[in-house]
C-alpha positions as CSV (number, residue, x, y, z in Angstrom):
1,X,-42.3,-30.4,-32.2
2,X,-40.3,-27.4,-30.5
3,X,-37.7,-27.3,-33.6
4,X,-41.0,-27.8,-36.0
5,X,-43.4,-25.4,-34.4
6,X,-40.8,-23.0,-33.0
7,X,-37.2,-22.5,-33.6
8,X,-37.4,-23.5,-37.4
9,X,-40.1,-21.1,-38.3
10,X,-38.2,-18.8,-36.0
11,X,-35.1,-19.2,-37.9
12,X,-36.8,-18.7,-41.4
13,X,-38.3,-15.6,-40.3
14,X,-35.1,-13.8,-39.5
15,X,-33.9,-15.4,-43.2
16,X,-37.0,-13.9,-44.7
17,X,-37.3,-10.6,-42.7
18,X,-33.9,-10.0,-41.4
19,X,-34.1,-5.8,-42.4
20,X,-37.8,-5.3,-41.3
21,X,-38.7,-4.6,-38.0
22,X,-39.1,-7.1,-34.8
23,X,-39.3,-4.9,-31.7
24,X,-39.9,-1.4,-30.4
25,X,-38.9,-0.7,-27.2
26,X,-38.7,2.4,-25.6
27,X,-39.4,3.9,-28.7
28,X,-36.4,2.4,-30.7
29,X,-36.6,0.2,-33.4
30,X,-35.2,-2.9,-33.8
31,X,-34.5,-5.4,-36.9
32,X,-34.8,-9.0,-37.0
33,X,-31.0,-9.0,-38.1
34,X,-30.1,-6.9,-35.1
35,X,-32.1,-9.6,-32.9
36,X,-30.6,-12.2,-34.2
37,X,-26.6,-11.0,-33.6
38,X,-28.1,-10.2,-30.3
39,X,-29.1,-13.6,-29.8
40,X,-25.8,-15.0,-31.3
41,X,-23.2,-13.4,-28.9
42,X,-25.7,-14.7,-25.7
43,X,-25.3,-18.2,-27.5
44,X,-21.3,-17.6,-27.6
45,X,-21.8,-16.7,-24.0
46,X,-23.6,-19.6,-22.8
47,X,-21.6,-22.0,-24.9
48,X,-18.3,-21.4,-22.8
49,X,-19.8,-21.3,-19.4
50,X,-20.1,-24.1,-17.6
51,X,-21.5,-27.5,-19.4
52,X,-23.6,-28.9,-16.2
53,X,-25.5,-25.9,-16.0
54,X,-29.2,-26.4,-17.3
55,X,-31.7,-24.0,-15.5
56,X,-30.6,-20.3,-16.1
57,X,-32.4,-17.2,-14.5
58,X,-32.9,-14.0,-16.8
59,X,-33.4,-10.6,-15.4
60,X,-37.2,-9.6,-17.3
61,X,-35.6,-6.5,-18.0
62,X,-37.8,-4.6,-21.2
63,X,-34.8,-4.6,-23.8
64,X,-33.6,-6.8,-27.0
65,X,-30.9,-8.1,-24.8
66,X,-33.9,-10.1,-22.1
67,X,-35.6,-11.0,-25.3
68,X,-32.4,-12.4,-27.4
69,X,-31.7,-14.3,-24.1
70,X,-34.6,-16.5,-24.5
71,X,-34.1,-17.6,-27.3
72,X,-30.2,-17.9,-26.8
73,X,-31.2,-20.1,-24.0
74,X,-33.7,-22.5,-25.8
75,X,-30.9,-22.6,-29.1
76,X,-28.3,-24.0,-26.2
77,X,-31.0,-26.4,-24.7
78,X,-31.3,-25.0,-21.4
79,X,-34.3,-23.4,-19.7
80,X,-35.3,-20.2,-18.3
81,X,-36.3,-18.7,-15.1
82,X,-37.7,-15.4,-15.4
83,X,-36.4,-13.0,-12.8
84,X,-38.6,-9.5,-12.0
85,X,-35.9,-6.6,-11.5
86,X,-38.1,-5.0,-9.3
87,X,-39.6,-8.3,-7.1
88,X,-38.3,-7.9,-3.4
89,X,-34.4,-9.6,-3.6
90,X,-35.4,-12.2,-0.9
91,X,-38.1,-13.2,-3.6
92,X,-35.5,-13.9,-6.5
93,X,-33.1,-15.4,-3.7
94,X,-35.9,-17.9,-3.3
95,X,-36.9,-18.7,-7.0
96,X,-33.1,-19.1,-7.6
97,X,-33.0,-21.7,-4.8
98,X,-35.9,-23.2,-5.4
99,X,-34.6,-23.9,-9.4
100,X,-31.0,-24.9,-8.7
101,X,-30.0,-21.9,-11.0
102,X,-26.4,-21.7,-11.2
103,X,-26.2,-19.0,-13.8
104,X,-28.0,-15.5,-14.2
105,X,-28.4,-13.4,-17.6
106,X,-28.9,-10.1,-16.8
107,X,-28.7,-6.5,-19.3
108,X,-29.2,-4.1,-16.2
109,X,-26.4,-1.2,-15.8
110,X,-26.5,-2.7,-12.3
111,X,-25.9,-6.3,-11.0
112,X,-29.6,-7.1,-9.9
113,X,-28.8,-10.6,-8.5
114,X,-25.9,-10.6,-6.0
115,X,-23.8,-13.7,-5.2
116,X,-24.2,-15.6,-8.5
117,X,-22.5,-15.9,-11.7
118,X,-23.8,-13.7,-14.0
119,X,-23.2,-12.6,-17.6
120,X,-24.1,-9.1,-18.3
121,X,-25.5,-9.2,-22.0
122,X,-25.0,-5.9,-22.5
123,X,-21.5,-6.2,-22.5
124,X,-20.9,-8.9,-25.2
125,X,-19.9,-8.3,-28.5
126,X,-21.5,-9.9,-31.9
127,X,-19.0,-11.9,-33.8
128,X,-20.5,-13.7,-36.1
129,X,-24.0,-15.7,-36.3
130,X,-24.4,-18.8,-34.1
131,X,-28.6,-19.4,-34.0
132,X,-27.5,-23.3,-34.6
133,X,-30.3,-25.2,-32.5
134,X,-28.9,-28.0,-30.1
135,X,-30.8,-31.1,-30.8
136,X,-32.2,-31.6,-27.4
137,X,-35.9,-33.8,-27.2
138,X,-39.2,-32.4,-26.6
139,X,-39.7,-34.0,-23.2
140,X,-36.7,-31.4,-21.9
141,X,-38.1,-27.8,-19.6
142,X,-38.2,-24.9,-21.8
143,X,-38.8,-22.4,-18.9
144,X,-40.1,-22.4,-15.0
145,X,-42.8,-19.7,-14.3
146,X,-42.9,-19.3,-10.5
147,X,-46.5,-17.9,-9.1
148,X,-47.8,-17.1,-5.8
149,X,-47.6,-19.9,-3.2
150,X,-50.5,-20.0,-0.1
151,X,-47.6,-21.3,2.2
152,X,-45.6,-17.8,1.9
153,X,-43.0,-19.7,-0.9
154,X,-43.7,-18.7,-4.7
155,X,-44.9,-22.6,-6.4
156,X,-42.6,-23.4,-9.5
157,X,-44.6,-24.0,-13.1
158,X,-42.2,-25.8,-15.2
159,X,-43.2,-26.3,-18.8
160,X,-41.5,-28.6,-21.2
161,X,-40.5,-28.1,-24.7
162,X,-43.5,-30.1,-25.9
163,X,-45.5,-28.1,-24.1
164,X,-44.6,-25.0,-25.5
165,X,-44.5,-26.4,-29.1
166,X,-48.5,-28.1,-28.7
167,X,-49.9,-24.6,-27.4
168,X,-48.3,-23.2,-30.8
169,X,-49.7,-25.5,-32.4
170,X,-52.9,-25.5,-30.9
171,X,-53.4,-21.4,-31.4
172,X,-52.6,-21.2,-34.6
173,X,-55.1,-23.7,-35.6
174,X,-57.6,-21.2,-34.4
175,X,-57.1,-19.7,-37.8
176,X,-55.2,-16.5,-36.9
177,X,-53.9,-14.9,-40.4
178,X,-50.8,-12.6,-37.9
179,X,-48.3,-11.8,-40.9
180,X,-45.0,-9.4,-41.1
181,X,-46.9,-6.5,-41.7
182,X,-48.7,-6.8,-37.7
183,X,-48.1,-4.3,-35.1
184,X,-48.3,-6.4,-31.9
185,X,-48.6,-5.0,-28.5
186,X,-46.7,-6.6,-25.8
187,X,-47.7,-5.1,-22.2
188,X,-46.9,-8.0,-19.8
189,X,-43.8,-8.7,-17.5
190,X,-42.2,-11.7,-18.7
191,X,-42.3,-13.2,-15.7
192,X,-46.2,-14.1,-16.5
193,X,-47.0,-16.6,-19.1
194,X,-49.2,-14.9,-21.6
195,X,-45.8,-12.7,-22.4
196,X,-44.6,-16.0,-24.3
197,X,-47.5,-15.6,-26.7
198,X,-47.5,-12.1,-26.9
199,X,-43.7,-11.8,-28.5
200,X,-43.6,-15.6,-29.5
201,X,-45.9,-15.7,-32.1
202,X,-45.1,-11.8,-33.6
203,X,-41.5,-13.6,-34.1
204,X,-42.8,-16.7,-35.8
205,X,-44.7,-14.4,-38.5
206,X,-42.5,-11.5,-39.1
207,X,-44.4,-8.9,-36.7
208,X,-43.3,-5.9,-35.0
209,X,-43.9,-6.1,-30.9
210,X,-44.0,-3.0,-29.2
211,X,-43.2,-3.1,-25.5
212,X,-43.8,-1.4,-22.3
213,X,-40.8,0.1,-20.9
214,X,-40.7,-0.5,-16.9
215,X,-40.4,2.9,-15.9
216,X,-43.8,4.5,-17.4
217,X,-47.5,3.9,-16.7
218,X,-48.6,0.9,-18.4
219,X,-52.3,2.2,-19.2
220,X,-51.0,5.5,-20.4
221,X,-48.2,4.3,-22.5
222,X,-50.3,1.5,-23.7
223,X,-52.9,4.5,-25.0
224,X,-49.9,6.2,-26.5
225,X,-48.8,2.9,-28.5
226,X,-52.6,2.2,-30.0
227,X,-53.4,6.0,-31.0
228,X,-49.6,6.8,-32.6
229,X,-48.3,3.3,-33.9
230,X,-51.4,1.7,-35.3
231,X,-51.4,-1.1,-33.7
232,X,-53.3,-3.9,-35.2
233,X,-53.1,-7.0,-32.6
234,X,-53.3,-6.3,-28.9
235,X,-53.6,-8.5,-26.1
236,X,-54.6,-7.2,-22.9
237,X,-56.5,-7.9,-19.6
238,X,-59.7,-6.6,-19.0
239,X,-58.7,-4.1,-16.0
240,X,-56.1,-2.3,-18.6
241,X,-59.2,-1.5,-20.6
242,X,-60.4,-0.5,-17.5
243,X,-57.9,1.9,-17.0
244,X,-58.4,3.3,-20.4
245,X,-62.0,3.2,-20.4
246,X,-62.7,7.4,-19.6
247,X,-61.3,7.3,-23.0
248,X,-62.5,5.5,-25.2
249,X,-64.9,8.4,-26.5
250,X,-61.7,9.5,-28.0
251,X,-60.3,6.4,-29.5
252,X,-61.0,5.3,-32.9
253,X,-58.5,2.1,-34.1
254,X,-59.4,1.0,-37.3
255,X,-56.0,-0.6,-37.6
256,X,-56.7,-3.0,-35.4
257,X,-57.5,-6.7,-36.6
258,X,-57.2,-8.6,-33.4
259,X,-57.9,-8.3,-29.9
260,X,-57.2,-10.9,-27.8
261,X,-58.6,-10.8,-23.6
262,X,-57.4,-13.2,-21.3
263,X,-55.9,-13.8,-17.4
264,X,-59.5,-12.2,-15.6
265,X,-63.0,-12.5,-16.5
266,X,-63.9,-10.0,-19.3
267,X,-67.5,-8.0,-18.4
268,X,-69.6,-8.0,-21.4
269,X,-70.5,-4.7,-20.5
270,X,-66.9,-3.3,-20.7
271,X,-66.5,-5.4,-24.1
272,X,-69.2,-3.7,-25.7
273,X,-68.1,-0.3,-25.2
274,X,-64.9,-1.5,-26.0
275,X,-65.5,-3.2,-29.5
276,X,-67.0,0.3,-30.7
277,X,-63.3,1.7,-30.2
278,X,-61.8,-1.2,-33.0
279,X,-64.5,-0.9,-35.3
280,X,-62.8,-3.9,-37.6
281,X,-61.3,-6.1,-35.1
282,X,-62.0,-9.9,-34.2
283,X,-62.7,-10.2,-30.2
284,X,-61.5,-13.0,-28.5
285,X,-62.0,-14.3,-24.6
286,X,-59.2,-16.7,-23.9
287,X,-58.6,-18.3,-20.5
288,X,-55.8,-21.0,-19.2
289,X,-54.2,-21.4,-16.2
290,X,-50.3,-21.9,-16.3
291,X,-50.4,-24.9,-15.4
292,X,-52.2,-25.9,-19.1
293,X,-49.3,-23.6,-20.8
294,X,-50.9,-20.0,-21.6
295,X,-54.0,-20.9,-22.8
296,X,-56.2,-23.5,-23.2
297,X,-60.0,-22.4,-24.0
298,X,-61.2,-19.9,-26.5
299,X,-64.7,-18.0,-27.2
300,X,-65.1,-15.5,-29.8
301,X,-67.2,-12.5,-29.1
302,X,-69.8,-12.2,-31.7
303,X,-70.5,-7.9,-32.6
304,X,-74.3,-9.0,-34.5
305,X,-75.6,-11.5,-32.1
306,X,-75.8,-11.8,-28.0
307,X,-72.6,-12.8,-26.6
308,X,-73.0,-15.7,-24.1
309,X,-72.3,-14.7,-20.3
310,X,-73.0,-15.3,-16.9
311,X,-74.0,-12.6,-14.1
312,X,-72.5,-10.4,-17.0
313,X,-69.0,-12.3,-17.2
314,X,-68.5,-13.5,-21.1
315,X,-68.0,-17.2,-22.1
316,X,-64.8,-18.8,-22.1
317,X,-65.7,-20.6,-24.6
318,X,-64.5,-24.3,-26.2
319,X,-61.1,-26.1,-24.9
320,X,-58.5,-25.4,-28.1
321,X,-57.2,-28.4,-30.3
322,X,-55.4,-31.1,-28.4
323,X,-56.8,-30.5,-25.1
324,X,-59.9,-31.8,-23.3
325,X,-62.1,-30.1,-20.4
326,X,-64.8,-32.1,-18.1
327,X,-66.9,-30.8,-15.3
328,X,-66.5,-32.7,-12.3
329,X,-68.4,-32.2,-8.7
330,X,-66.5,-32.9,-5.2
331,X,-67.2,-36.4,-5.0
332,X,-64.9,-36.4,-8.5
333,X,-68.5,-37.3,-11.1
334,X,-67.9,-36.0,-14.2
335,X,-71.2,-33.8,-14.7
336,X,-72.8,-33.3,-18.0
337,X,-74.4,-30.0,-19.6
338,X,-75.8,-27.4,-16.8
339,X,-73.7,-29.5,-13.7
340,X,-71.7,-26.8,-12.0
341,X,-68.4,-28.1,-10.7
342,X,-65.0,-27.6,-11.3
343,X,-63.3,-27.3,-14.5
344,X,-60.3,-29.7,-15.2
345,X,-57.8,-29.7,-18.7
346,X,-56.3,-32.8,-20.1
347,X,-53.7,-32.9,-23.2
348,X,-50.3,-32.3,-24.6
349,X,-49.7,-28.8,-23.2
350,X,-50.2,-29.9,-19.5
351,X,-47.3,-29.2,-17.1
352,X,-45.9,-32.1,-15.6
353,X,-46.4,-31.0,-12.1
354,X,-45.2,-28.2,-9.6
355,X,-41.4,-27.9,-9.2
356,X,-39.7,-30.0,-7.0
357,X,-43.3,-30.3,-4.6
358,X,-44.7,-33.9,-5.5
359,X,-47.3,-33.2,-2.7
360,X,-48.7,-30.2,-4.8
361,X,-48.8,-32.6,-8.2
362,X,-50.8,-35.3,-6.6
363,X,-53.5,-32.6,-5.0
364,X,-53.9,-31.1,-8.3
365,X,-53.8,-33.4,-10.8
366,X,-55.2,-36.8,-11.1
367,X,-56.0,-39.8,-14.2
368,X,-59.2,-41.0,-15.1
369,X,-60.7,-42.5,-18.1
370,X,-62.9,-40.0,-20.7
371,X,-63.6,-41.1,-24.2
372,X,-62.3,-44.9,-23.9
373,X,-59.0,-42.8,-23.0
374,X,-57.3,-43.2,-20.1
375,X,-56.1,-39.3,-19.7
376,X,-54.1,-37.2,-17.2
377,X,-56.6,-33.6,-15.7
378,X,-55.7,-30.7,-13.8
379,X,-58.1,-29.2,-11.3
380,X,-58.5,-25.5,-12.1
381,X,-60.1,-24.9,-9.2
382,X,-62.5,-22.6,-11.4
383,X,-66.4,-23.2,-10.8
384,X,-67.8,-23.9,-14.2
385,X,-70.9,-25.5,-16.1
386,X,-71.3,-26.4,-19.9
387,X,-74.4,-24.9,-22.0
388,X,-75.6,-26.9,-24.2
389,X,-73.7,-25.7,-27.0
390,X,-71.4,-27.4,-24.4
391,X,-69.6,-24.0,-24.1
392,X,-68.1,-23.2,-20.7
393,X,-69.3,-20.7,-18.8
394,X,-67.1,-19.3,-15.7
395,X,-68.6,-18.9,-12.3
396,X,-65.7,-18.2,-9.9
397,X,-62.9,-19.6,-8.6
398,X,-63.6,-22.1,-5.8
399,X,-60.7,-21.3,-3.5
400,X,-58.8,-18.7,-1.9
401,X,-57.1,-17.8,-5.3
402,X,-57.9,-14.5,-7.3
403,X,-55.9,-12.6,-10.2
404,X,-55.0,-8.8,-9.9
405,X,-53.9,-7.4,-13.2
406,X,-53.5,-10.7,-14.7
407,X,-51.2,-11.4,-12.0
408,X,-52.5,-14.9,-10.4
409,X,-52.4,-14.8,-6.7
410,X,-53.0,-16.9,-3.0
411,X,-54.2,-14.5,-0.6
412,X,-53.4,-16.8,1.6
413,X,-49.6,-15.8,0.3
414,X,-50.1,-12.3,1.8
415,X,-52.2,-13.1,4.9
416,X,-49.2,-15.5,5.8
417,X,-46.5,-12.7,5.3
418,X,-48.8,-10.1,7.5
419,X,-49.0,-13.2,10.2
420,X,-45.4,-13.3,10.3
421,X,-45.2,-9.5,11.0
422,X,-47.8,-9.1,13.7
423,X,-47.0,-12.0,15.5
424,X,-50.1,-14.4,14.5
425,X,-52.6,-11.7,14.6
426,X,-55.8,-12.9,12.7
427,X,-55.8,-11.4,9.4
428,X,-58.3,-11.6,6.0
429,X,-56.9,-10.2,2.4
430,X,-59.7,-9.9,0.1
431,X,-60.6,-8.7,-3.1
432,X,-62.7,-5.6,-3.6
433,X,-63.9,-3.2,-6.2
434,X,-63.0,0.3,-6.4
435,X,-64.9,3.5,-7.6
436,X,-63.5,2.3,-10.8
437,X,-64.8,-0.7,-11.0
438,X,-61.3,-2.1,-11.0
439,X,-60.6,-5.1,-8.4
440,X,-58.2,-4.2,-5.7
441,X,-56.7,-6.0,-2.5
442,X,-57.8,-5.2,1.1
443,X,-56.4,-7.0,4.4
444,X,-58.0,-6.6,7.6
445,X,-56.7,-6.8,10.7
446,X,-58.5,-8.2,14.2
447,X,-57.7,-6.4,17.5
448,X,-54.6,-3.5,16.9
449,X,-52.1,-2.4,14.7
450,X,-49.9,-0.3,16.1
451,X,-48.1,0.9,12.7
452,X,-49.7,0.4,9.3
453,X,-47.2,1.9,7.2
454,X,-44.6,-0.8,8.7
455,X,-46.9,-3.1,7.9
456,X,-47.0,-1.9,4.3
457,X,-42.9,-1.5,3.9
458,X,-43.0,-5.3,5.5
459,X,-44.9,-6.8,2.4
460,X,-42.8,-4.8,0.1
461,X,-40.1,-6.7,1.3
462,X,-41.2,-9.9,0.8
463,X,-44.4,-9.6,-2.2
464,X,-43.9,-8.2,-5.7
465,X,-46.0,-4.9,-6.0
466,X,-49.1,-6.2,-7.3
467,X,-49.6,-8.3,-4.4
468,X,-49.4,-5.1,-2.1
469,X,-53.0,-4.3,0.1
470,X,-54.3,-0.9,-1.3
471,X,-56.1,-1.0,1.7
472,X,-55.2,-1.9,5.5
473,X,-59.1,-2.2,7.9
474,X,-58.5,-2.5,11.5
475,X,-61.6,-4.0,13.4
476,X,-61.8,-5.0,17.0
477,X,-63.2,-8.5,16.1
478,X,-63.9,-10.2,13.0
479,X,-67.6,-10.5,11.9
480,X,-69.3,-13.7,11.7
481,X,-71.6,-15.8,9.5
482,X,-74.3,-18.1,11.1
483,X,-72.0,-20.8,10.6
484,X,-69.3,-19.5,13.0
485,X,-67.4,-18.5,9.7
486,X,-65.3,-14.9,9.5
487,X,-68.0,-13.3,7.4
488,X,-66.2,-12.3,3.7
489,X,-69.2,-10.6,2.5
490,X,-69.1,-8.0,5.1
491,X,-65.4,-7.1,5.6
492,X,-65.5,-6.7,1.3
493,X,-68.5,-4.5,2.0
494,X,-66.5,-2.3,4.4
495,X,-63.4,-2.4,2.2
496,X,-66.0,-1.2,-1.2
497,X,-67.4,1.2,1.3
């Protein structure tokens, strides 16, 4: 399936549209030729480095040379760890450990990982076209995503070839008609999954992806790339429309055909001021964990009917081809239409389980038997109900677990950090919302803090920059609930306040 769905397409677009465009970056333009003898001298690289190597790290730099690097990787039949340049070094130190890389690929002027054999793309030359696939069997890891762990260690994602190859599959049975004349914006670090599918499927049709270089203000840049390039697919999360929102009086982009929202709940009122700005695009709401490989539901926003939502969140709609979603309650009964319980995903593009943490697996995945099939679920820990159009509708998550930007994060991974610096102090991180309506991180403190900003230049050290409180709330002692419970509702109330 990976050769089928994947690298053979891949390999007759570059055939097909070797002198037209595949990437923008930084405002430069870059062929699919070009790509491709970038992609060939990594493959030289890797192919005389050392044969037991298997899991390689990749600095996400945004260039061609962290792009052709993926794919040199899967032609050699290795996977990829994504690497953040800008992730606290004790944080990469940790992934690297955590994946047994031996090997690092990595374009920066500057060594970014220290102490470990590195090639520096930048510095090979092209020779002559390799793009020859290994034949290595779907069952084998195409990359390790590593998100935010509640025990203060990032939680290893590791998804298989197969994987990969079904969630292709699965999205462009959708019906999607993406061709080489697309304009395809790709705003995410590739350190989070839905990056695959934002420069994956571009390459599979011929498409241009435009990029968003690390050093300039995503929202802005982003407004930049749909006003002057025309962009006509865009994938984005609901707080980057957000963030370009006090604009949207101004925006007018008839070029676009597709929007795709996805990682956070989408507001149906920020949709429908949104779908006036892309007066001939189709909407769609996608949601999927990591764990189910990018995405793994689907609900399209309708612009002549009433959208479905709940407390003004839009549907996520139906579970894609190849995959299968129940409702279940605590005592594990499956629950049938209205039953609010937890959302759980069976099929081909389910991880295996958590890296190397078998403990994890068993918590969050289990077997039962659903339409005389005996099938394998994960627990999304979403709280969910079907309609009974059996379309799912999202209530909230149902732990400690919220995503920032699209980022997915344990505040429980940030509380355990601030622990660590105020010696055991009792701590809260929550979520709040801003002026703008944007959700933002807060972490209160009980009893005293004799130095916020070290507190601050601590978490730098140890959590990427999303994961950073915009807010730090001293209180002599905690509030609490009837039940003897820290009260949530009204620390977020101070934190809003």
């Amino acid at each position: 399936m990976f050769f089928k769905n994947i690298l053979n397409p891949f390999l007759k677009t570059i055939e097909k549209y070797g002198d037209r465009t595949a990437f923008c970056i930084n405002e430069k333009f870059y062929s699919y030729n070009e790509f491709a003898k970038c992609i060939s001298k990594i493959q030289k690289a890797l192919q005389t480095s050392d044969p037991k190597i298997k899991n390689i790290g990749i600095v996400a730099n945004d260039d061609i040379e962290t792009y052709a690097a993926i794919f040199a990787v899967w032609f050699e039949g290795f996977a990829y760890i994504p690497l953040h340049p800008k992730q606290p070094i004790d944080r990469n130190i940790e992934i690297i450990s955590q994946a047994n890389i031996d090997l690092v690929l990595d374009s920066s002027d500057k060594k970014v990982i220290p102490n470990i054999l590195t090639i520096e793309s930048k510095d090979l030359s092209f020779d002559a076209f390799i793009l020859q696939p290994k034949p290595i069997g779907d069952n084998i890891l195409a990359y390790i995503l590593f998100t935010s762990g509640s025990t203060g260690k990032p939680k290893g994602v590791p998804i298989l070839r197969k994987n990969i190859a079904s969630f292709i599959k699965s999205f462009c049975e959708i019906g999607f008609q993406i061709n080489e004349n697309d304009r395809c914006l790709q705003c995410f670090d590739l350190t989070f999954d839905v990056s695959i599918q934002s420069f994956l499927i571009p390459l599979l049709k011929g498409a241009c992806i435009y990029t968003i270089p690390h050093n300039q203000i995503k929202y802005s840049y982003i407004y930049g790339l749909l006003t002057e390039h025309k962009l006509s697919l865009s994938i984005m999360t609901p707080s980057m429309l957000r963030c370009i929102s006090p604009y949207f009086s101004e925006l007018n982009i008839e070029s676009m055909r597709y929007c795709f929202l996805t990682a956070e709940a989408s507001p149906i009122d920020l949709v429908n001021e949104w779908v006036n700005c892309i007066p001939n695009a189709e909407i769609y709401n996608f949601y999927g964990p990591t764990e189910a490989t990018i995405y793994c539901t689907y609900y399209k926003y309708n612009r002549d009917k009433i959208n479905k939502c709940l407390n003004g969140i839009l549907s996520i709609g139906k579970a894609m081809n190849g995959l299968n979603v129940i409702i279940r309650d605590e005592n594990g009964n499956v629950l049938g239409t209205g039953g609010k319980g937890e959302l759980c995903i069976s099929g081909d593009q389910l991880t295996p389980g958590y890296w190397n943490d078998q403990l994890k697996t068993n918590q969050s995945f289990f077997e039962t038997e659903h339409d005389g099939v005996f099938q394998r679920f994960y627990k999304t820990g979403d709280c969910c109900f079907l309609d009974s159009d059996e379309d799912i509708m999202f209530i909230g998550r149902l732990d400690n677990q919220v995503k920032i930007q699209g980022y997915r994060i344990e505040l429980g991974e940030i509380e355990y950090y601030a622990r660590e610096f105020i010696k055991g102090q009792n701590v809260v991180a929550l979520t709040y919302e801003n002026k703008k309506g944007n959700t933002q991180i807060a972490l209160f403190v009980e009893g005293e803090l004799y130095n916020r900003d070290s507190l601050i230049d601590y978490l730098h050290l140890k959590l990427p920059f999303y994961m950073i409180p915009s807010k730090v709330i001293i209180n002599e002692k905690f509030p609490l609930n009837i039940s003897g419970k820290i009260d949530h509702l009204k620390l977020k109330n101070l934190a809003s306040s």
